[in-house]
N, C-alpha and C positions, 0 to 999 in steps of 0.2 A: 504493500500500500504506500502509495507515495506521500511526505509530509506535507501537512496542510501548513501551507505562512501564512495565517490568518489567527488575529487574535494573538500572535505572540511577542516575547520580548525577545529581540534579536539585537546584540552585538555588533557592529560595523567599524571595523578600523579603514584608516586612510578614507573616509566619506565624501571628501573635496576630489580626489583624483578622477582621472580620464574612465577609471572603470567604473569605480566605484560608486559615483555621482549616481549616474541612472539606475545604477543598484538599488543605492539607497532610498532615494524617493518613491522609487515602485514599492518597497517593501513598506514606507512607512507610510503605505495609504491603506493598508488593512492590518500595520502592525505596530506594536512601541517598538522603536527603533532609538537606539543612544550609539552616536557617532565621537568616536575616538580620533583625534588630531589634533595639532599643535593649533589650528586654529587662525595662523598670522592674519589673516585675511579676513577681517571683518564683515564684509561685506559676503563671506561663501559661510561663515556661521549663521549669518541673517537669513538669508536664503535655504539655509538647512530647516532654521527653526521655524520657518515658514512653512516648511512642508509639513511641518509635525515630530522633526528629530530632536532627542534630546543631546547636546554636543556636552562633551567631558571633552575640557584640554587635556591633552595627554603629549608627552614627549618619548615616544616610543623608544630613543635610545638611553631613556633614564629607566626605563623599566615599573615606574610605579603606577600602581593601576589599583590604588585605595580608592579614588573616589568615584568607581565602577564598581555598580553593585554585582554582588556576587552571582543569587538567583535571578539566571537568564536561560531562555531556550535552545538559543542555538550561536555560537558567536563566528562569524564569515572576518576571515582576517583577508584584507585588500590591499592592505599599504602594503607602501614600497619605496624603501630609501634609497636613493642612486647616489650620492655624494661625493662617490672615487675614494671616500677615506675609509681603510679598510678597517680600524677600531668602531668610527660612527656605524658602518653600513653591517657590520656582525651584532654589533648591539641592536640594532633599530629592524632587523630583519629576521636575523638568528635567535640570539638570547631571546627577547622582545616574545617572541612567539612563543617561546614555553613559559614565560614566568604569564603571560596570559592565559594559557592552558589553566595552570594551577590558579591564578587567580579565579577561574569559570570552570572550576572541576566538575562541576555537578551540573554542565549543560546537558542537554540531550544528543546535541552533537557541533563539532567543530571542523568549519571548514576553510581550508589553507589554499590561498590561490598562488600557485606555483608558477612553473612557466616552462615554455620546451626550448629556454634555453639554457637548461640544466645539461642537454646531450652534447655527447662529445661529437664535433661537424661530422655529417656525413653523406651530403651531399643530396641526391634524390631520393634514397633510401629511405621507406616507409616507416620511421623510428616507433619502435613498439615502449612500453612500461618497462619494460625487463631493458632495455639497450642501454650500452657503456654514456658515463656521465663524462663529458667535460667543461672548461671553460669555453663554452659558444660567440658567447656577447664579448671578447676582451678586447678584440681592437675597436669598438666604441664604448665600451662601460667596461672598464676594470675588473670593477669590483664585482660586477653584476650576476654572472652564472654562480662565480663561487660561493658571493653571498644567499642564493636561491638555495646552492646545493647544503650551504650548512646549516640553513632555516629548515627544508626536510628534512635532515638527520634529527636536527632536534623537537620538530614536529613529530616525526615516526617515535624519538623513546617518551618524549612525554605521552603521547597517547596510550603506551604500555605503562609506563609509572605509574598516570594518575588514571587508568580505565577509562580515556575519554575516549566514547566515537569519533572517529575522524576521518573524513576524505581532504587528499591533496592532489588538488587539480592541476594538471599541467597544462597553461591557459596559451595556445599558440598566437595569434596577431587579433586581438580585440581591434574594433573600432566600431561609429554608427554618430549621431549627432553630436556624441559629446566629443569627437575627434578620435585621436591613434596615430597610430605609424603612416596609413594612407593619407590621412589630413597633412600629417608632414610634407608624405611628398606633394601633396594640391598645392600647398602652399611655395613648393620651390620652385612648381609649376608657375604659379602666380607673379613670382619672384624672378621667372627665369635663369635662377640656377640650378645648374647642373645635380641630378640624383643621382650619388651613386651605387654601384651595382659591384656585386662577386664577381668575379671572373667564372667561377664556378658553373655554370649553366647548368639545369634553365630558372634555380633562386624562383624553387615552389613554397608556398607555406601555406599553410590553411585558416585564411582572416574567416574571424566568426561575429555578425555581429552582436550587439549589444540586446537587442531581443531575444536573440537567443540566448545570454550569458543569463539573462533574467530568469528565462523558462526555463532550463536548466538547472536550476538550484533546488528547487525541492526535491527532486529526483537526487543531485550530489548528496546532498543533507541528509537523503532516506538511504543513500550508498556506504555511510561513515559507518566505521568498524573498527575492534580494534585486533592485531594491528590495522594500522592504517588504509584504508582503499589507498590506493595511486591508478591516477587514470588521467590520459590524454583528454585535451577539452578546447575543440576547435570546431571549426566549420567542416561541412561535407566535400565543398570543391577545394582542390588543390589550384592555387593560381600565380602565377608568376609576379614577382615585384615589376616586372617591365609591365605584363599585360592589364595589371590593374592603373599603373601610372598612364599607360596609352588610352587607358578607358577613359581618367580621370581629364585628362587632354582635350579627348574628344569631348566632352562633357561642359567643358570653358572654353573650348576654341582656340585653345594652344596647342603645340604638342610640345612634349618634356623632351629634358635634355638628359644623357646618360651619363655616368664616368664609370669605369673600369679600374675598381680598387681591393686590393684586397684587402686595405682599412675599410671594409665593410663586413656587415655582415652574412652569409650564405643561407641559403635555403634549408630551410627547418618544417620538412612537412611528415606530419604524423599517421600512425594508423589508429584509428577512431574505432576500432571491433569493441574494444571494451568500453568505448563511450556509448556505443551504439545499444549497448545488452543496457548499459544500468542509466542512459538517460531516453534514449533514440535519435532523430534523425535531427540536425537541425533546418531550420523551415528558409533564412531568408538569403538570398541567392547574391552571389556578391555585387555582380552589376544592379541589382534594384538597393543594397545597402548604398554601394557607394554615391550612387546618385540621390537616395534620400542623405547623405551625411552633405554632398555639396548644400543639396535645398536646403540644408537646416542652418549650415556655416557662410555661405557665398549665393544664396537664389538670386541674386542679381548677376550670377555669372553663368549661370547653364543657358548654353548654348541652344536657339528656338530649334526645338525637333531632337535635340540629341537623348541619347541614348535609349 
């Protein structure tokens, strides 16, 4: 039976970011919802508590989470510290995530959005759960795969320590109104600077939007176990970084420009079997995302008739 998000108290870390936004809000229109973030932005806690979230400042790389109440339903950790420093980004991603665990021992279940660039590159290859871990992300973020891969290690033993359900979703290229990595490139588009691209060919991954990252959740939530679910959490179509930038072109009446770098990063696309059994299919199709993510950022720029 899949869980009902209605009526409950759900946990939210990172509630301002690119994911998590649309998370949040969906959830706290049938649910109490309390959002964890440092907050700087006045203006994105107003707008939180607008919708009905209750915000707790929190500074996830200080670890104290006293004035988050204990009894909650379910706590969905989103944040995500990129900083390049690797003491900040082990605290704020790794520690961070288990002293939260134990802070919300007695959730019903907890879930960890990970990322698939925990795998070691490898190219077109369908990367399953079980395949070799490496640093993916390091010629643009440092810190970034490592800090993922030591946030699930310490996800997987607190769930055994303190008995919590847990699924850790490995989230391959989100985006949809609230932006991502495609809005990136729109904008360099915009910009007319050059995107660049692996040498690697042909740099598939599986962008999923944000409606689906929503529908999805009760199913993760009802998937948590302990140990831990791990499970790939992406879109159905595989698509190339070029073909979705050429789409995006067509869409504004530009076309993009490329570079050929290997300070990029390569093609990270997943095998979804096991996403498939414990959520199923996802519904929205990349060309009709991306062209809703333009309408919602730039509708004064799609082009009469396109896509």
């Amino acid at each position: 039976m899949t869980t009902d998000l209605t009526g409950k108290t759900i946990v939210v870390t990172g509630p301002t970011g690119q994911v998590a936004l649309p998370i949040t809000r969906a959830l706290a229109a049938t649910n109490t919802v309390i959002g964890l973030a440092r907050f700087s932005d006045p203006a994105e806690r107003e707008r939180l508590e607008a919708d009905g979230v209750t915000c707790i400042p929190v500074n996830l790389a200080d670890g104290d989470f006293t004035a988050v109440p204990r009894d909650v339903d379910y706590v969905i950790n989103l944040a995500v510290v990129k900083s390049g420093r690797w003491e900040v980004d082990l605290r704020a991603n790794a520690e961070a995530a288990g002293l939260l665990m134990a802070h919300c021992r007695e959730a019903t279940a907890f879930l960890h959005c990970s990322s698939t660039g925990v795998y070691q590159p490898a190219g077109d290859h369908l990367l399953r759960e079980t395949d070799p871990l490496g640093d993916n992300h390091r010629a643009i973020m440092p810190t970034y795969s490592i800090a993922k891969i030591a946030a699930e290690a310490v996800v997987r033993t607190s769930a055994r320590q303190l008995e919590v359900p847990t699924t850790i979703a490995r989230l391959n290229v989100p985006y949809g109104d609230n932006g991502g990595w495609p809005n990136w490139h729109l904008e360099c588009i915009l910009a007319d600077l050059p995107i660049d691209v692996h040498p690697n060919d042909p740099n598939l991954f599986n962008p999923i939007h944000e409606d689906d990252i929503i529908a999805s959740l009760p199913a993760l939530l009802d998937a948590a176990t302990v140990p831990a679910t791990i499970v790939n959490w992406g879109g159905d179509e595989q698509v190339s970084l070029m073909a979705w930038s050429e789409y995006l072109g067509e869409l504004v009446g530009r076309p993009p420009r490329f570079h050929e770098t290997e300070a990029s990063i390569g093609g990270v696309t997943v095998d979804l079997t096991k996403m498939h059994e414990l959520v199923g299919p996802t519904t929205v199709g990349w060309r009709d995302g991306l062209r809703r993510m333009v309408a919602a950022r730039h509708p004064e720029l799609l082009a009469p008739g396109a896509g």
